[in-house]
C-alpha positions in Angstrom: -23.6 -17.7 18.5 -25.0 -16.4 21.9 -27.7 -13.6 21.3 -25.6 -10.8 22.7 -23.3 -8.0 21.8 -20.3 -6.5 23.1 -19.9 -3.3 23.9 -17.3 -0.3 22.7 -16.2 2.0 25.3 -14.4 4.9 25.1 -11.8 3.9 28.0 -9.0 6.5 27.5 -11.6 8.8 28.8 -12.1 7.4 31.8 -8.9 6.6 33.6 -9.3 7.1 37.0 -10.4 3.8 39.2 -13.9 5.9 40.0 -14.5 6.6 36.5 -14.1 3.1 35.1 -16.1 1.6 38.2 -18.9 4.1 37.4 -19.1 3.1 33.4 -18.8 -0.9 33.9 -21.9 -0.4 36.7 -23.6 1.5 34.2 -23.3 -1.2 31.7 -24.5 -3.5 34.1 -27.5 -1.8 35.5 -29.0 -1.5 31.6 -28.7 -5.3 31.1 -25.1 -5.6 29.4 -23.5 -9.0 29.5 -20.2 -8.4 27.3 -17.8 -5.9 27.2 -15.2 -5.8 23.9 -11.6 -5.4 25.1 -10.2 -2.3 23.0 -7.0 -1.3 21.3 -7.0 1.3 24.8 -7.0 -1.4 27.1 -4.6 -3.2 25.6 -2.6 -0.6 25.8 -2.9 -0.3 29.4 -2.3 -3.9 29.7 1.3 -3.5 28.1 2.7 -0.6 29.7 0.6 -1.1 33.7 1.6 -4.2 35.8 -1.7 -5.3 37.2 -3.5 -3.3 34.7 -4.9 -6.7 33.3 -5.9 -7.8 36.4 -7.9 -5.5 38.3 -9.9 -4.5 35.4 -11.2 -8.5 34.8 -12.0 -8.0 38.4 -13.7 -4.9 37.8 -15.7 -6.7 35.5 -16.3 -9.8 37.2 -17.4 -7.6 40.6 -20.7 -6.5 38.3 -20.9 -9.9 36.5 -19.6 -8.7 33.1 -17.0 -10.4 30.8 -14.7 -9.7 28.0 -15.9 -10.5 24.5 -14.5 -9.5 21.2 -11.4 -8.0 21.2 -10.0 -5.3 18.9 -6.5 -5.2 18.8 -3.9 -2.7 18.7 -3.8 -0.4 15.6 -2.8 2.8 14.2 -0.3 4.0 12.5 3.0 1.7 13.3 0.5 -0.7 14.9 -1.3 -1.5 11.6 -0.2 -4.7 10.0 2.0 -2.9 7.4 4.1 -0.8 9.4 6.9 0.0 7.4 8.8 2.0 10.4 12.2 -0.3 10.2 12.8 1.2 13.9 9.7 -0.3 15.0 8.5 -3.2 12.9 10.0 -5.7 15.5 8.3 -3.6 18.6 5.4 -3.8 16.6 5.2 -7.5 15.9 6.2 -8.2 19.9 3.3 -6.2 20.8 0.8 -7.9 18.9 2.0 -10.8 20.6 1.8 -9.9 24.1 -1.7 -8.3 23.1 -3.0 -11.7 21.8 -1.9 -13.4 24.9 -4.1 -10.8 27.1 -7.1 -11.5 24.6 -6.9 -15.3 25.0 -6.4 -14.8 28.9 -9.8 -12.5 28.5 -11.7 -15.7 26.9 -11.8 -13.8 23.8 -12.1 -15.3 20.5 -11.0 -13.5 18.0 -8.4 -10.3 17.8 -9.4 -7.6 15.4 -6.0 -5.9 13.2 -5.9 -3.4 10.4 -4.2 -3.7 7.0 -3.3 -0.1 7.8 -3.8 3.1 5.8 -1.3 5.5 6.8 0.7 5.5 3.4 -2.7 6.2 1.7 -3.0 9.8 2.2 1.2 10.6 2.0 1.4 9.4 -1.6 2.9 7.4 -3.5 3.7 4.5 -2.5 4.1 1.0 -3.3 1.5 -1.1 -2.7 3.3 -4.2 -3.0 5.5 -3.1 -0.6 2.8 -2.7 1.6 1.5 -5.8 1.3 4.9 -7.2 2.1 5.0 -5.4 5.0 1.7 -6.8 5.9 2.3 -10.1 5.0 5.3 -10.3 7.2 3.3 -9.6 10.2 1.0 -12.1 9.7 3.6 -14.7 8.9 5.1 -14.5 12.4 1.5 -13.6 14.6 -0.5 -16.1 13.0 1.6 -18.9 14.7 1.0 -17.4 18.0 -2.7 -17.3 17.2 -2.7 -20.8 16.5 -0.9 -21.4 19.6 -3.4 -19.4 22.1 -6.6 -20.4 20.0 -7.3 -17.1 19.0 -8.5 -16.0 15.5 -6.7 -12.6 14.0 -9.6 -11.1 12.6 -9.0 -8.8 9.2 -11.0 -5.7 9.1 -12.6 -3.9 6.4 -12.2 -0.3 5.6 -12.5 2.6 3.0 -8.8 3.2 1.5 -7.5 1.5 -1.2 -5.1 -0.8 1.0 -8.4 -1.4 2.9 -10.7 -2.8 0.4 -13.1 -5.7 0.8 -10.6 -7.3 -2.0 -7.4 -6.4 -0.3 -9.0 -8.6 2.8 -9.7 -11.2 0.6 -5.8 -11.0 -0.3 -4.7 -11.7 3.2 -7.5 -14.5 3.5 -6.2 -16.6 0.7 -2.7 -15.8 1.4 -3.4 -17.6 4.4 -6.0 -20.2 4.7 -5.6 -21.1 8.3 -8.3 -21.5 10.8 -6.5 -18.7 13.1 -7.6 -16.2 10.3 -10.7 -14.3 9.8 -12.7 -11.3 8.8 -14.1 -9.0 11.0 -16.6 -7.0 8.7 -17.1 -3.2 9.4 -20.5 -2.8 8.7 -19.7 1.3 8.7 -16.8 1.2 6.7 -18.8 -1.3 4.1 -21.5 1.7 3.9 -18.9 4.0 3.1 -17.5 1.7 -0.1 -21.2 1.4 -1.4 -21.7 3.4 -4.4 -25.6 2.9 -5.8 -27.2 6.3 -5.2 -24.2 8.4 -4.4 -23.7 11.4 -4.9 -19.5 11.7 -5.3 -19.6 15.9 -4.1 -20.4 14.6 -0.6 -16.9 12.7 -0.1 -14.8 14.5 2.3 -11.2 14.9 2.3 -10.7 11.2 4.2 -12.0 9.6 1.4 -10.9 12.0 -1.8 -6.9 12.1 -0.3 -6.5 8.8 -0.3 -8.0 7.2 -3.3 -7.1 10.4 -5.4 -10.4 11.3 -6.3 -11.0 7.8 -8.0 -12.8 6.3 -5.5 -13.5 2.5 -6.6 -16.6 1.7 -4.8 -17.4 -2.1 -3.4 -21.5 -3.1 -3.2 -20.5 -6.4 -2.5 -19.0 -6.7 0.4 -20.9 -8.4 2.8 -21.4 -11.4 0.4 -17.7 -11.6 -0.7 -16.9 -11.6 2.8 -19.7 -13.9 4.5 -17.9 -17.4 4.5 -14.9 -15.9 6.2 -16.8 -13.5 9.5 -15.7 -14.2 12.9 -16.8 -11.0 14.5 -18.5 -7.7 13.2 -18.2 -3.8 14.1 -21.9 -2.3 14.1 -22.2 1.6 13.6 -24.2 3.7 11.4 -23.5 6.7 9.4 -24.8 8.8 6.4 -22.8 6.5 3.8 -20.2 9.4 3.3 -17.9 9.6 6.6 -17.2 7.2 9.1 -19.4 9.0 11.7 -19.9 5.4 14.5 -23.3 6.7 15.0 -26.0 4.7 16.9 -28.2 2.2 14.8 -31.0 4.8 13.1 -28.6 7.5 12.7 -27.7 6.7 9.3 -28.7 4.5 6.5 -28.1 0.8 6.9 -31.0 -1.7 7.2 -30.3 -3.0 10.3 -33.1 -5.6 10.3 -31.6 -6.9 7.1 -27.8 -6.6 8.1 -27.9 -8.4 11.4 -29.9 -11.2 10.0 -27.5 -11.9 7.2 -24.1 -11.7 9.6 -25.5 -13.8 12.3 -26.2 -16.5 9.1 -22.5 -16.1 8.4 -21.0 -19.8 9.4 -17.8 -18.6 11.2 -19.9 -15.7 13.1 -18.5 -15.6 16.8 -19.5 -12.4 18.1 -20.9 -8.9 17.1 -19.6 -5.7 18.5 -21.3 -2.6 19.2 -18.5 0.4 18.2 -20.3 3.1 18.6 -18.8 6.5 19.2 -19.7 7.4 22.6 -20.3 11.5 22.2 -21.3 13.6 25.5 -25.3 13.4 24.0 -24.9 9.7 24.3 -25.8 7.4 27.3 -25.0 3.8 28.4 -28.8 3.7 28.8 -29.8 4.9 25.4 -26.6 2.8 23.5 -27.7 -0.8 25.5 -31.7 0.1 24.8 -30.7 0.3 20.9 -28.8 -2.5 20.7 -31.0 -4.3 23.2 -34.2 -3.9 20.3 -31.9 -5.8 17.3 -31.3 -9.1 19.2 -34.7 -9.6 17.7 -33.0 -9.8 14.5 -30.1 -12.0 15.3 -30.7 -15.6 13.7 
């Protein structure tokens, strides 16, 4: 594994030609190599001819290239979309998005379980790993077929859990399957040294105030890591805070993934908030290739 990360960008905030240009030079100018191609662009690339296009030559005209790619989610995009209207649309999509990842030379393509049904209870969670299963059964051929890895991630609902990953993993042992552990998220589940009055509603609604905390994550997860999502937080809310904004032992954490054996790429997803510049966001990430293995 190369001793770089790929880089999170808030795209849909920067549309216009100028504003794109001015972002990827910045990136450039502090030293970036990678960028990660987001559920945003993707979403460009299915609904704008050309879309794909000019931004690899965006990239290309600063000497940056794609790396990582997280791939559509949310909602009816989320593995267990349970929309009958749009379950097909859905399943096309990830597709077509795959296709645009391989074309990027990315190796892997991030999806979520999906959480949605969590906080509208109840609901049947075999159901929704039907639902979820489906999905998988008729992407993962196309994954196979571009030499792309569909990359599970990680979160902090109950249809999220380092477990439920696991589910999916043995469900289906093939090489075009993966983990992509969210080392935020797996701060969230940790319960040593919590105190439970600090949980806000996005955690409370959706476990029901029985929140079954997971401090093993990372090592139930290792054999199976292709890529990685790196943001901080308090342990309490998924904040995608810069590296020593929170409480995660970076030093520690980046050491372990980049000993995980299937370990492709790691991602920076950091939350890019007006305080925050490219500068400061490649500097910090910059100072932990130390730690990479």
């Amino acid at each position: 594994m190369e001793k770089e990360f790929s880089y999170f960008f808030d795209w849909q905030n920067y549309k216009e030609n100028n504003l794109m240009e001015r972002a990827v030079a910045e990136f450039a100018a502090n030293g970036a190599k990678y960028i990660v191609m987001t559920n945003n662009l993707l979403d460009r690339c299915l609904d704008e001819p050309n879309f794909f296009f000019l931004f690899v030559k965006l990239l290309e005209k600063y000497g940056l290239k794609f790396s990582g790619c997280h791939g559509l989610w949310s909602g009816v995009k989320d593995l267990n979309c349970d929309d009958r209207q749009y379950r097909d649309i859905s399943i096309a999509n990830h597709k077509r998005a795959m296709g645009y990842a391989a074309d990027a030379g990315c190796k892997e393509y991030v999806v979520h379980i999906g959480a949605l049904c969590c906080y509208y209870r109840p609901y049947d969670e075999q159901k929704m790993r039907d639902y979820a299963c489906d999905t998988l059964e008729k992407i993962i051929p196309e994954a196979e077929k571009l030499g792309i890895i569909i990359a599970v991630e990680n979160s902090f609902e109950p249809t999220n859990t380092t477990d439920e990953v696991l589910y999916y993993i043995n469900k289906f042992p093939s090489p075009a399957v993966g983990v992509c552990y969210d080392a935020g998220h797996a701060n969230i589940m940790t319960g040593a040294g919590k105190d439970l009055s600090r949980y806000g509603a996005p955690m409370q609604l959706p476990w029901a105030n029985k929140i079954e905390f997971e401090d093993h994550a990372l090592e139930k997860l290792a054999p199976h890591i292709v890529t990685c999502h790196l943001h901080d937080n308090d342990g309490y809310s998924d904040q995608h805070a810069l590296p020593g904004n929170g409480t995660i032992n970076w030093e520690k954490l980046i050491k372990d993934l980049s000993a995980c054996p299937r370990m492709l790429t790691m991602q920076a997803e950091i939350s890019m908030r007006p305080d925050l510049a490219i500068r400061k966001l490649c500097t910090t990430f910059d100072a932990m290739k130390q730690y990479i293995g």
